[in-house]
N, C-alpha and C positions, 0 to 999 in steps of 0.2 A: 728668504733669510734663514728660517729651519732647514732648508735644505741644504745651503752652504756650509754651516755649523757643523750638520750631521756630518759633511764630507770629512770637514776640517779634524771632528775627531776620530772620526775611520780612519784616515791618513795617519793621526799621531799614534791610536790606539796601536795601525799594524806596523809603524813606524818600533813601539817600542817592544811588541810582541816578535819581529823579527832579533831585534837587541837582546831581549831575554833567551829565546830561542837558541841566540849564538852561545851567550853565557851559560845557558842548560848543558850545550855539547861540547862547551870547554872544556865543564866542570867535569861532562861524562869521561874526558876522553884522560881527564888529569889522571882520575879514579883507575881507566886504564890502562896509566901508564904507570902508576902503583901497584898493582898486579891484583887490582878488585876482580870478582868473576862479572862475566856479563851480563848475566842473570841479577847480579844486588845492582849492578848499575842501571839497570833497566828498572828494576823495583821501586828505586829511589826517584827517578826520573820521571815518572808516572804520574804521582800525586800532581807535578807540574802541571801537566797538562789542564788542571779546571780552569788557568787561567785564557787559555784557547775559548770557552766557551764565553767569551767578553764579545767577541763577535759577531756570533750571531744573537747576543742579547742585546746591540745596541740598535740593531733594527728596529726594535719594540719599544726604546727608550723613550719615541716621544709619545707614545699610546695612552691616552687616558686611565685604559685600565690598569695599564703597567702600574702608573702614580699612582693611582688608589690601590693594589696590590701588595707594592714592593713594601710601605711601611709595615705589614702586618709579617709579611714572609720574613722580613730579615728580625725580627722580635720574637717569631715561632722558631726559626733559627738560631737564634743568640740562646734563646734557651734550652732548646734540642742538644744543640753540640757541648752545651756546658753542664745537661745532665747526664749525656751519655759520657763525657771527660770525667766527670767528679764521680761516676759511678762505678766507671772500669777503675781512676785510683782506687776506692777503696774497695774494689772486687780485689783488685794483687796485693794491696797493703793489707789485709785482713787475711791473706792467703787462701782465700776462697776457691779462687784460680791459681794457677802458674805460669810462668814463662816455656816455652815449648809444649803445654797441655794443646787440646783438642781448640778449648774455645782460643786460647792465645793464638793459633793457626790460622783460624778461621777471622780475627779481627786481623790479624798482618794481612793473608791474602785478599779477604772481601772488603775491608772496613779500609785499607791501606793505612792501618795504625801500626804504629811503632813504641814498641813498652819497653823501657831497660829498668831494671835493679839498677839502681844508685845506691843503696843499703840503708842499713839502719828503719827498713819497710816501708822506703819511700820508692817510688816508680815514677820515672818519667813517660810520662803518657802524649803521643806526638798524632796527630790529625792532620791531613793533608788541608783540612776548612780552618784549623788555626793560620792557617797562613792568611788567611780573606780576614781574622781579627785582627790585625795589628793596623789596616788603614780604616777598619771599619772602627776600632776603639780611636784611632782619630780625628774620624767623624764626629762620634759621638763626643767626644771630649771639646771639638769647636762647637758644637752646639749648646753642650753645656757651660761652654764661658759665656753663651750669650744667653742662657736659660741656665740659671744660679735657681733658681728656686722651682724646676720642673723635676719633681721623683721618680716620674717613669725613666728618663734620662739619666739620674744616679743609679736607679735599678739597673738599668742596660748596662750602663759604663763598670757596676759591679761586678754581672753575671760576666761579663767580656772577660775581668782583668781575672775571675775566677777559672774562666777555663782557662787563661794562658799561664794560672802558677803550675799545674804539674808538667810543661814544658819545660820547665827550670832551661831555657834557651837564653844564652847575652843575644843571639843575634835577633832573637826577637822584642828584649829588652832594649837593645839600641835600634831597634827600627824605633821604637814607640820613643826612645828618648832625640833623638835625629827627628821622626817626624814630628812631635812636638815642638823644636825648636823652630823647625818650621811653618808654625802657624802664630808663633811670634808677630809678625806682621800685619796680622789680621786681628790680632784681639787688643785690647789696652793691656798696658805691662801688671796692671792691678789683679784684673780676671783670670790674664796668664799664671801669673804665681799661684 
């Protein structure tokens, strides 16, 4: 029966990893038919790929140690990415750093972050792992409709929605407001409000 499962969502997983894939080189090829270089379209296109590593993690999915690992790893993670987010804001809001400086270089190139001046010394600060927050604050937000009184769960669902303000993105706001409608279903209309 595990093993049918597993198929089932190997099948769907590459099912929608082929779909996204196609959407990546739409999107790439929109970019150049706008007259982007190929060098930012490839930049940009990169972060994508974490989402490729969902495959060979679903081998391990049904691993014991997996289950006992994964709570701790995505908790040391919710916090890692949202102190290293809240830290680079106020590195540029406090003008510590610059835009085009050595360290800014070296986070576009290594880190594949993306910093813009918005002004008035606010910076939007963009992570390729914010993109894994907005279904992981899903998660976290159906768990705590049904855990109203669990803290470490308000702590996560905090630290999440903290690293996704200096994205100042709609489109990550309307994932989380679309995904949320979506969990409609599943919780009573009390716990959802």
């Amino acid at each position: 029966r595990r093993r049918i499962e597993y198929q089932k969502n190997q099948k769907t997983l590459i099912v929608a990893l082929i779909f996204f894939t196609f959407l990546i080189g739409l999107a790439s090829f929109i970019g150049y038919l706008n007259g982007h270089k190929i060098v930012n379209i490839i930049r940009d296109a990169i972060p994508f790929l974490y989402f490729f590593a969902a495959l060979p993690t679903m081998s391990f999915w049904n691993e014991p140690k997996l289950k006992r690992a994964l709570p701790p790893l995505l908790i040391a993670s919710i916090i890692t990415i949202t102190l290293v987010t809240i830290g680079n804001f106020i590195l540029f809001s406090s003008d510590l750093v610059q835009i085009h400086d050595s360290y800014y270089n070296w986070l576009r190139d290594f880190g594949a972050g993306k910093i813009t001046d918005v002004g008035e010394h606010f910076f939007r600060i963009v992570f390729p792992e914010h993109l894994l927050f907005i279904p992981l604050l899903l998660l976290l937000l159906s768990r705590l409709s049904h855990e109203l009184k669990n803290p470490p769960l308000w702590v996560l669902s905090l630290l999440t929605v903290l690293a996704l303000i200096p994205t100042l993105s709609r489109t990550y706001a309307l994932g989380i407001v679309i995904g949320y409608f979506f969990l409609l279903p599943f919780i009573s209309l009390k716990k959802w409000v």
